[in-house]
C-alpha positions as CSV (number, residue, x, y, z in Angstrom):
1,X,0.0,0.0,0.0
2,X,1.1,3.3,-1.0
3,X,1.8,6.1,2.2
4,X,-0.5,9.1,1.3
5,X,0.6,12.9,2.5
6,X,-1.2,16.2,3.2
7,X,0.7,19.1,3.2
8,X,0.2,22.1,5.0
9,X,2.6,26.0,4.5
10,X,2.4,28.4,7.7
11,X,4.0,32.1,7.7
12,X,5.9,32.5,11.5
13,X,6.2,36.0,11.3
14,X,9.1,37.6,12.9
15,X,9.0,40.0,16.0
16,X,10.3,43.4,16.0
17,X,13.7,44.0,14.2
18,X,13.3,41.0,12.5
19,X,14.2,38.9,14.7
20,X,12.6,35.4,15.5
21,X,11.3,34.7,19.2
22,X,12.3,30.8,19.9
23,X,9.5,30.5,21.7
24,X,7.1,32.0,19.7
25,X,8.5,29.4,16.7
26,X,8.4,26.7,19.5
27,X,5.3,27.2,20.2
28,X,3.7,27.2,16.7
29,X,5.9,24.0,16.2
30,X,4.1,22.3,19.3
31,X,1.0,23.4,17.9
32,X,0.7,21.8,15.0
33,X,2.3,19.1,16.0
34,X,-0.2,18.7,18.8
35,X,-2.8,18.7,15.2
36,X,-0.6,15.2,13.4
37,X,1.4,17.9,11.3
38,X,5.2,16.8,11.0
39,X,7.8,19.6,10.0
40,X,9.3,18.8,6.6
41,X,11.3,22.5,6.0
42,X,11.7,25.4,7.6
43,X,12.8,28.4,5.0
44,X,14.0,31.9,6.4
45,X,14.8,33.8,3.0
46,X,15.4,36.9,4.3
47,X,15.8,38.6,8.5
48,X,12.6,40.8,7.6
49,X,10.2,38.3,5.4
50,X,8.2,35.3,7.8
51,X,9.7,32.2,7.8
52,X,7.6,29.3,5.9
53,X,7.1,26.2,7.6
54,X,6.1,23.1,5.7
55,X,4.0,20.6,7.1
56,X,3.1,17.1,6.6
57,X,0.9,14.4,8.1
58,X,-0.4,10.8,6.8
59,X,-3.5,10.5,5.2
């Protein structure tokens, strides 16, 4: 049998300056982990953009 995946992309925005609050990522982490999500990537493309987060859980 073939494993079957949903995906799911979430913006952690960053706090002032630009900067990333561990616990704030931690949180959002727990979260949707809490939900079946498993983290796949993480992409920070720039200090002022939101970080992506990509998400995926067995269907």
């Amino acid at each position: 049998m073939t494993q079957r995946w949903s995906y799911q992309v979430i913006e952690i925005k960053p706090g002032l300056l630009g900067r990333f609050k561990p616990e704030v990522v931690q949180e959002e982490l727990n979260r949707q982990g809490l939900q079946g999500w498993q983290l796949v990537n993480l992409v920070v493309s720039s200090p002022m953009s939101p970080a992506i987060a990509v998400f995926k859980k067995a269907t």
